[in-house]
N, C-alpha and C positions, 0 to 999 in steps of 0.2 A: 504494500500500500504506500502511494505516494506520502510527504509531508503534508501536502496542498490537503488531502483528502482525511488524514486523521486529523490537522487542528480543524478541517472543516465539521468532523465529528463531532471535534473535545468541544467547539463551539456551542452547537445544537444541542448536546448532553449540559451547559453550562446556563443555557437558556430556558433549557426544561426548569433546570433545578433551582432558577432565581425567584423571586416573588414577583419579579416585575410581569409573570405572563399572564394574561386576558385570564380573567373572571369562568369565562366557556372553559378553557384548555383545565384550569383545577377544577370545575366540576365534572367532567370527562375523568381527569385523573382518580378521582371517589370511585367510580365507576370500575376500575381495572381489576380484574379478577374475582368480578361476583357474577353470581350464573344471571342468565338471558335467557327467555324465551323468545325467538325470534321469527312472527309467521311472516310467509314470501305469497307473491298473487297465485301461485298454482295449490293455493291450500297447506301445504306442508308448514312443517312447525318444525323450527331446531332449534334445544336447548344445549347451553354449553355457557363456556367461562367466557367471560370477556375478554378479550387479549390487547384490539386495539382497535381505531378506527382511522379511514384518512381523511385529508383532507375535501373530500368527493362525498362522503358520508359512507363509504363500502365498510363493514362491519367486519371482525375476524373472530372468530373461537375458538376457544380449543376446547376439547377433551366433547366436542359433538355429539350429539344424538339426533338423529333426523325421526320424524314420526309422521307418519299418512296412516288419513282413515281412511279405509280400505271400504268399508262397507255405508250407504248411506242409509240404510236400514236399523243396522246399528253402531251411532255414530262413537262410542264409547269404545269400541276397538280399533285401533290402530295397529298398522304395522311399525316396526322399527329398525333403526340400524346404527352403528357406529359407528362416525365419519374420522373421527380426529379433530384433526385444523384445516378449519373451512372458512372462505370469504363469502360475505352474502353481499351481493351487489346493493347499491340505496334504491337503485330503479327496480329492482325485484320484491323491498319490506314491505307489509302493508301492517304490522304490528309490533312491536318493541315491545318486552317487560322488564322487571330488573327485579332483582329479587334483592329488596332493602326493606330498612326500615321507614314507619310512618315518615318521620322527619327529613329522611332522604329522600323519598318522594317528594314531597312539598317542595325540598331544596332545587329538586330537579327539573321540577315546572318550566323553568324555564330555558329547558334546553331544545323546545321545538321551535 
């Protein structure tokens, strides 16, 4: 790795870790490592840890689990499977959850 490219790192790392970042970026950072349930427009639901998010709003997971209801008769079964680390597009969510507390909720309001 170039020098150009590591102090460009140790920069970014130094930026994360300051106080001076946006109000959004720390309540994002709360966010890091608590499970998601995440539904996308073809029905499907995946739950999994938070990992990260970008810029664009594409979401990341780890430790996944995908779940489709199989039957529309009985909608209480689902299939399942386990993905790992998965990105879910922004243009694909149509639902978000987090799994927090009352007061973290409230806190979060205002991240849409």
């Amino acid at each position: 790795m170039e020098e150009s490219q590591v102090a460009a790192i140790d920069e970014f790392h130094t930026q994360l870790s300051t106080n001076n970042s946006s109000p959004l970026v720390g309540k994002l950072k709360k966010l890091l490592y608590k499970h998601m349930l995440i539904g996308v427009n073809d029905g499907r639901y995946f739950l999994g840890v938070f990992h990260c998010i970008d810029k664009k709003g594409n979401i990341i997971l780890q430790e996944a689990v995908e779940y489709r209801i199989t039957s529309r008769s009985a909608p209480g079964l689902a299939d399942q499977r386990c993905l790992g680390l998965i990105l879910i597009p922004a243009a694909c969510r149509s639902s978000c959850h987090v799994d927090c507390s009352i007061e973290e909720k409230m806190s979060l309001m205002s991240l849409s």
